[in-house]
N, C-alpha and C positions, 0 to 999 in steps of 0.2 A: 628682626624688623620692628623699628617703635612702630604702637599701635597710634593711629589716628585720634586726633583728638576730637571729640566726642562736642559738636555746638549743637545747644539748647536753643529751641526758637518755639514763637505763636507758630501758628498755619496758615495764617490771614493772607492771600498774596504779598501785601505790603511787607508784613512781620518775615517771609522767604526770600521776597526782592535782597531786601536789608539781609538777611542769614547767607543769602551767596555772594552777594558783594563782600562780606567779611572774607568768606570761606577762598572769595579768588585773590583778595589780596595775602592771604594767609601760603597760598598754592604759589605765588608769585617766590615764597620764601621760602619753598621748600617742604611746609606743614602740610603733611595728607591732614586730612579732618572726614567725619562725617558727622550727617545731619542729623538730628534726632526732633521731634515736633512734639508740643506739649501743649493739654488743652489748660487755658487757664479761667476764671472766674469770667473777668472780664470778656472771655468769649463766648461765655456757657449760658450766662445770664443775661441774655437780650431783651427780654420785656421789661427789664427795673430801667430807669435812666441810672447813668452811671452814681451821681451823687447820693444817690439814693441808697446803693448797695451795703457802704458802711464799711470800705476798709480803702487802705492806702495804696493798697497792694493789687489794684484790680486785676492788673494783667502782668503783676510777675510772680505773685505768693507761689504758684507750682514752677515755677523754673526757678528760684532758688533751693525750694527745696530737694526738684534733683541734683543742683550743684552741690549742697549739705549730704545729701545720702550718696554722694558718688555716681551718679547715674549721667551726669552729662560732666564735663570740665569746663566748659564757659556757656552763658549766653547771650542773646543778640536782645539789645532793645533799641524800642524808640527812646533817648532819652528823658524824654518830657514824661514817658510812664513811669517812670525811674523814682521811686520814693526818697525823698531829702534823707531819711535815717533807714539805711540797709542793714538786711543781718549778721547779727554776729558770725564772725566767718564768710563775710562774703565782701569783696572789695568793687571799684570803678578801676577795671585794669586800663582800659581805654576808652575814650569819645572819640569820634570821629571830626572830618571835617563837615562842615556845614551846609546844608542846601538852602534853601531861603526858607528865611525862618516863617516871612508873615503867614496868614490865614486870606484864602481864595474866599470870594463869592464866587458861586456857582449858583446864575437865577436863569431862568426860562426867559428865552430870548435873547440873553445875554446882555440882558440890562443892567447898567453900574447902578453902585448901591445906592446913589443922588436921585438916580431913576427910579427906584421901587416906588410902588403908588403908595397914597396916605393906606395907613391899616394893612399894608404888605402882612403877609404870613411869612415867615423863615426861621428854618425847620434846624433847631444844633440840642445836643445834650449837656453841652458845654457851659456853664454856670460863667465861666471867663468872658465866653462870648458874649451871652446872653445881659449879663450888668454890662459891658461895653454899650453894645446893638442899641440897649435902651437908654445910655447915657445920651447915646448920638441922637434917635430916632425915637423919641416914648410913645411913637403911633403904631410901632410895629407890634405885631402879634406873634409871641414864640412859643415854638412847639417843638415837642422832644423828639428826635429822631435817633435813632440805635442802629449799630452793623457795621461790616465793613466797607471802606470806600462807595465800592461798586455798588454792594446792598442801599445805602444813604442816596448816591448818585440815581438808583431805581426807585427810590420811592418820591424820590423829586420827579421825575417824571409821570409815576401813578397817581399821585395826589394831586386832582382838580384844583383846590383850593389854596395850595402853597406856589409861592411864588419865588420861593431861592433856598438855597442851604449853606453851611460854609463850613470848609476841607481845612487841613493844614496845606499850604501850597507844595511843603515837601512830599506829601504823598503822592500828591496828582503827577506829579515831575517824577518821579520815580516809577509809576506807574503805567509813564505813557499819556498818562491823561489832562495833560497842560491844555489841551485845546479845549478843553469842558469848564476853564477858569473864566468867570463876565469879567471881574477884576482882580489885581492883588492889593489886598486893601490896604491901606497905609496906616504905621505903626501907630499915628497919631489919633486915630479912629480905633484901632482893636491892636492893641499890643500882643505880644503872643505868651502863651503858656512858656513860663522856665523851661530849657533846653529841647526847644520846639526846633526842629531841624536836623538836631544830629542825631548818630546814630550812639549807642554805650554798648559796651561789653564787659560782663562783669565774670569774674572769675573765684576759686573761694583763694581764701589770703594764705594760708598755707602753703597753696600751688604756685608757689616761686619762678618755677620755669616757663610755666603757662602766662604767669600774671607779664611778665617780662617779654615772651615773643609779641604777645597782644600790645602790648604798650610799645614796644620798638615798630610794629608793622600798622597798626591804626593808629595811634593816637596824635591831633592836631594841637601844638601848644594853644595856639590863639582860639581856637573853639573850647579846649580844654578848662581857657581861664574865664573865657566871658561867661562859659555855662557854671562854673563853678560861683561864680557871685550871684550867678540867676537861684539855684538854687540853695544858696546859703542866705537870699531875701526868700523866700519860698519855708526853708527851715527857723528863720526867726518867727514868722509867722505861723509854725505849723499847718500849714496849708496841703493840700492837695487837689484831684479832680473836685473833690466835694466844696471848693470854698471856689470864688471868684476874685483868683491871683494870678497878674499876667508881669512878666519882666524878662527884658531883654538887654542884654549887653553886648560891648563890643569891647573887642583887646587888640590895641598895637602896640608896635615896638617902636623907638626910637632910640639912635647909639647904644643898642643893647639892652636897654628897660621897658619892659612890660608896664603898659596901664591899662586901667581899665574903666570904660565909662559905663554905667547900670541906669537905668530908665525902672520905675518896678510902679507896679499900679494896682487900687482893691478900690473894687466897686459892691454896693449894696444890689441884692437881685432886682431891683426895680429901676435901676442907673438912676437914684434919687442922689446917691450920696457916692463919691467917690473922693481917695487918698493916693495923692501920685507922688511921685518925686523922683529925685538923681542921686546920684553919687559916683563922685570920679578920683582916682589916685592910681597911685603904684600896685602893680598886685606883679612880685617877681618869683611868687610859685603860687599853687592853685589854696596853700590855705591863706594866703594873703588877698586871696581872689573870694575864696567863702566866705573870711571875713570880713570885706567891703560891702557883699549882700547885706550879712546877719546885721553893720550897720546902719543900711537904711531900712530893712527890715523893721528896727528897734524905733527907728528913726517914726516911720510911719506910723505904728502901735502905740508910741506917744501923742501921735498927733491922732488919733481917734480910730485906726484901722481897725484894732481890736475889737471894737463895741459892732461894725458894719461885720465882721465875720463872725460873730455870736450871733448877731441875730439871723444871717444867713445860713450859720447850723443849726439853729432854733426852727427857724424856717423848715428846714430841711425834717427834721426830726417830728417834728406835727404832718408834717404830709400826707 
């Protein structure tokens, strides 16, 4: 009897949603699996805000390394936690298809974000969000907030003096919890974090059979490619949670070709100063899709992005 293949996941509700929805589509194919759960940084350390912590890797550094020692054969991520440069020996066997990408307010009352009073408080750890929020709104007042979903969702409610928060929408929707969204904000106001929505499974590169059921049973071309330009603007810039970098693409086909349009955006932490742009062409495999990011990436870095993300990890690093 083959033994079961061994999926690595957080514990987070969210991080297990995601781990059985792979695991039944995997069971759909015949694949037994079982589950294995693994604490990582990013969950261990809740009193730092994320940016702060100091690595790329908040919430996968221990689940690659059971993939490298042998201890799991794939694991389940959010994409968007997924570091633009993975480790040696370990591949993106598959992305998933996409749930909506934007980012939710969730404010008391269920007031839209047009509605929040002068001086609002709203509570993200999110550096992305945070230079958007202030590009739009420079009255509001932002505060860090840590945890998961549910935990974030509970302290909006404890906190007399905060007035909103904001989710990725995919989680809430996954969750169950769409009905706690005031709005889903529009891309034009808060763009979203690179590959915000789907789900990745990454598996190590040697593991041929495993990399291949994965990629035949989850993976969507058209989420596949637009995430891959997301993150290939995401890797020209060296970026991660710690920097405030949002882009989002979209991939269709027409008579057989693949294109792809990219949206990618960096704001300074004060939304004083912001570097946006486009780029659209052909992307007819996923490194034609990385390398349409890495070029508006380059793109931006020329027009001044670079000097806003220095002094944002300058920022960061005096804290």
């Amino acid at each position: 009897m083959t033994a079961p293949l061994r999926v690595g996941t957080r514990a987070s509700a969210l991080a297990l949603w995601q781990t059985e929805r792979v695991r039944t589509e995997l069971a759909s194919r015949g694949v037994h699996t079982t589950r294995i759960e693994i604490t990582t940084t990013g969950d261990a350390v809740l009193d730092v805000p994320l940016a702060r912590i100091g690595s790329v890797a908040l919430f996968t550094r221990q689940l690659d390394e059971a993939l490298l020692d042998g201890r799991i054969d794939c694991a389940v991520h959010s994409l968007k936690d997924l570091p633009s440069r993975l480790p040696e020996g370990i591949v993106l066997a598959a992305v998933s298809d996409r749930e909506d990408p934007r980012d939710a307010l969730v404010a008391k009352g269920g007031a839209r974000f047009a509605d929040l009073p002068a001086g609002a408080t709203v509570a993200t750890s999110s550096l992305r969000r945070r230079a958007q929020l202030l590009a739009a709104r420079p009255d509001l007042q932002i505060v860090d907030v840590r945890g998961n979903v549910q935990t974030r969702l509970r302290h909006l409610e404890d906190a007399p003096d905060w007035h909103a928060t904001l989710l990725a929408v995919a989680g809430l929707v996954r969750l169950g919890l769409a009905d706690r969204i005031s709005e889903r904000l529009p891309v034009e106001l808060l763009l979203p974090a690179p590959g915000q929505g789907a789900l990745a499974v990454t598996a190590r590169a040697d593991d041929t059979a495993t990399v291949a059921v994965l990629h035949a049973t989850m993976h969507d071309e058209a989420t596949g490619l637009a995430t891959a330009a997301e993150r290939g603007f995401l890797r020209a810039l060296d970026g991660g949670c710690q920097v405030p970098i949002a882009a989002l693409a979209h991939a269709t086909t027409s008579g057989g070709e693949w294109h792809v349009a990219l949206t990618g955006r960096v704001g300074s932490l004060d939304g004083r100063e912001v570097r946006a742009g486009t780029r659209a062409g052909p992307a007819p495999s996923m490194d034609a899709a990385w390398a349409l990011g890495l070029a508006l990436g380059e793109q931006l870095l020329a027009e001044g992005a670079g000097v806003i993300l220095d002094a944002a990890r300058r920022a960061l690093s005096e804290a």
